[in-house]
C-alpha positions as CSV (number, residue, x, y, z in Angstrom):
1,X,-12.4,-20.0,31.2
2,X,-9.8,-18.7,28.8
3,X,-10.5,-17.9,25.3
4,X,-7.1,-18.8,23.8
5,X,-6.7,-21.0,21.1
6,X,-3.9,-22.7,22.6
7,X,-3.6,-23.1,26.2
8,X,-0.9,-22.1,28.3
9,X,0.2,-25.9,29.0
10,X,0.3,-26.6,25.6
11,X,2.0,-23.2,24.3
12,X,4.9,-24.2,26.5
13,X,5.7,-27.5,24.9
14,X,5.3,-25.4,21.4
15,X,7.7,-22.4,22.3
16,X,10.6,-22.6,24.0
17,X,11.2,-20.8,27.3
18,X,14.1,-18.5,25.9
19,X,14.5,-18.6,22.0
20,X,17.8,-18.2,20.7
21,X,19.2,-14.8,18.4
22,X,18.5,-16.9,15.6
23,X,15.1,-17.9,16.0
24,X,14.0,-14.4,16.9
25,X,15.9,-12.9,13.4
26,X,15.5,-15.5,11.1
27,X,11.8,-13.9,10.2
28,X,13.6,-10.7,9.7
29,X,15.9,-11.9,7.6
30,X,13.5,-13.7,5.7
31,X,11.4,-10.5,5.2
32,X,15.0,-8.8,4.3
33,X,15.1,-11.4,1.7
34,X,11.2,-10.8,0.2
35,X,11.5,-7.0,0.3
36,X,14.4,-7.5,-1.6
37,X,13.6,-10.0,-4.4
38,X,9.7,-8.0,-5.1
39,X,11.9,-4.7,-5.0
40,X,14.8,-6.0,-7.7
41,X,11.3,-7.4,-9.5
42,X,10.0,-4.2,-9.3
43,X,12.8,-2.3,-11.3
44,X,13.6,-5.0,-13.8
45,X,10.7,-4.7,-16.5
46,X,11.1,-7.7,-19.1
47,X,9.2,-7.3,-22.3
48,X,8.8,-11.0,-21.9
49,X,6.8,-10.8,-19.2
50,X,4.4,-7.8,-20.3
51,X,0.4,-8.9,-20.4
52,X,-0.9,-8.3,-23.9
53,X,-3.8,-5.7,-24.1
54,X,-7.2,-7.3,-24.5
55,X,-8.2,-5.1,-26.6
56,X,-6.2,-6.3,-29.2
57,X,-8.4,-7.9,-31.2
58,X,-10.4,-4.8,-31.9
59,X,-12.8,-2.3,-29.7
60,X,-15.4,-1.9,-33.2
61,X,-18.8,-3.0,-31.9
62,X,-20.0,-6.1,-32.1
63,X,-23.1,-7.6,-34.1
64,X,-24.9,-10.1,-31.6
65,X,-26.2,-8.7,-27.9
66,X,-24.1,-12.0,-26.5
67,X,-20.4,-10.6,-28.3
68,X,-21.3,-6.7,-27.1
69,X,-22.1,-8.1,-23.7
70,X,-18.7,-10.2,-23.9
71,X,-17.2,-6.7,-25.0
72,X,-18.5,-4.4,-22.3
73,X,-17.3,-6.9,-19.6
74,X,-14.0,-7.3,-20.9
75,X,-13.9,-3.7,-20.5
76,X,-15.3,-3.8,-17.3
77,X,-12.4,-6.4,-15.7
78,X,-9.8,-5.5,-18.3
79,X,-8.5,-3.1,-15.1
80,X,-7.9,-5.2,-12.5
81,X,-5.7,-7.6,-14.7
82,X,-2.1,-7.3,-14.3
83,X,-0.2,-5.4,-17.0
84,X,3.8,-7.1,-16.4
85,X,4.1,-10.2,-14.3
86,X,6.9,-8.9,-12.3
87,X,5.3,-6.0,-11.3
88,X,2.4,-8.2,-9.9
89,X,5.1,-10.2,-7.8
90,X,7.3,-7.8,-7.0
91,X,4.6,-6.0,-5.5
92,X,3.5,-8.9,-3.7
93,X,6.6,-9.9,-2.2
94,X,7.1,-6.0,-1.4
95,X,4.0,-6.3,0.8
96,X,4.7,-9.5,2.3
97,X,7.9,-8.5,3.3
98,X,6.7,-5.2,5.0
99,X,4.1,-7.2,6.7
100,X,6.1,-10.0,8.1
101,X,8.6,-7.2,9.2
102,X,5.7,-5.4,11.0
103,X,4.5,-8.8,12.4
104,X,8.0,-9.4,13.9
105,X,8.2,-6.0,15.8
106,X,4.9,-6.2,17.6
107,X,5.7,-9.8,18.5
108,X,9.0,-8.0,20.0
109,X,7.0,-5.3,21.5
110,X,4.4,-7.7,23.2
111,X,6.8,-10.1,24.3
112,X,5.2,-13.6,25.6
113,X,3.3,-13.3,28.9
114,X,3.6,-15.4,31.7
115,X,0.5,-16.4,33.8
């Protein structure tokens, strides 16, 4: 019994037997096209698309234990928000890019096997 998702008389129908230039490189030119949209994000740094601080509305102590609890964990996530918007998607495309890239050469390396 095999323990593929898809079996081989099915995979057939899905994939053709010899796939064209253009089926094989449009994944890497749509990589081509991610890595380079996140990396023109990444160098272009709008002011209009900076995060405000949130801290901005003042880091002096509160006077209830609910509005110094509030305060600590604002603090505590303040980190992982992102500080410019493009950054966050330029980065995001950058990686998805690279990946998709990456996925696209092993597939190339493996090659589909034949039973």
């Amino acid at each position: 019994m095999s323990k593929d998702l898809i079996p081989d008389s099915q995979l057939d129908a899905l994939v053709p037997e010899d796939p064209t230039g253009r089926d094989r490189l449009m994944p890497v030119l749509v990589a081509g096209g991610l890595l380079a949209a996140g990396a023109l994000l990444l160098r272009v740094d709008p002011g209009s698309a900076q995060v405000p601080s949130p801290a901005r509305y003042g880091d002096a102590p509160r006077g209830s234990r609910f509005r110094r609890a509030a305060q600590a964990s604002r603090d505590t996530i303040a980190p992982l928000a992102p500080s410019n918007l493009t950054d966050s998607i330029g980065r995001s495309l950058v990686i998805g890019g690279a990946a998709l890239i990456l996925t696209r050469f092993f597939d190339e390396l493996v090659g589909r096997s034949r039973h």
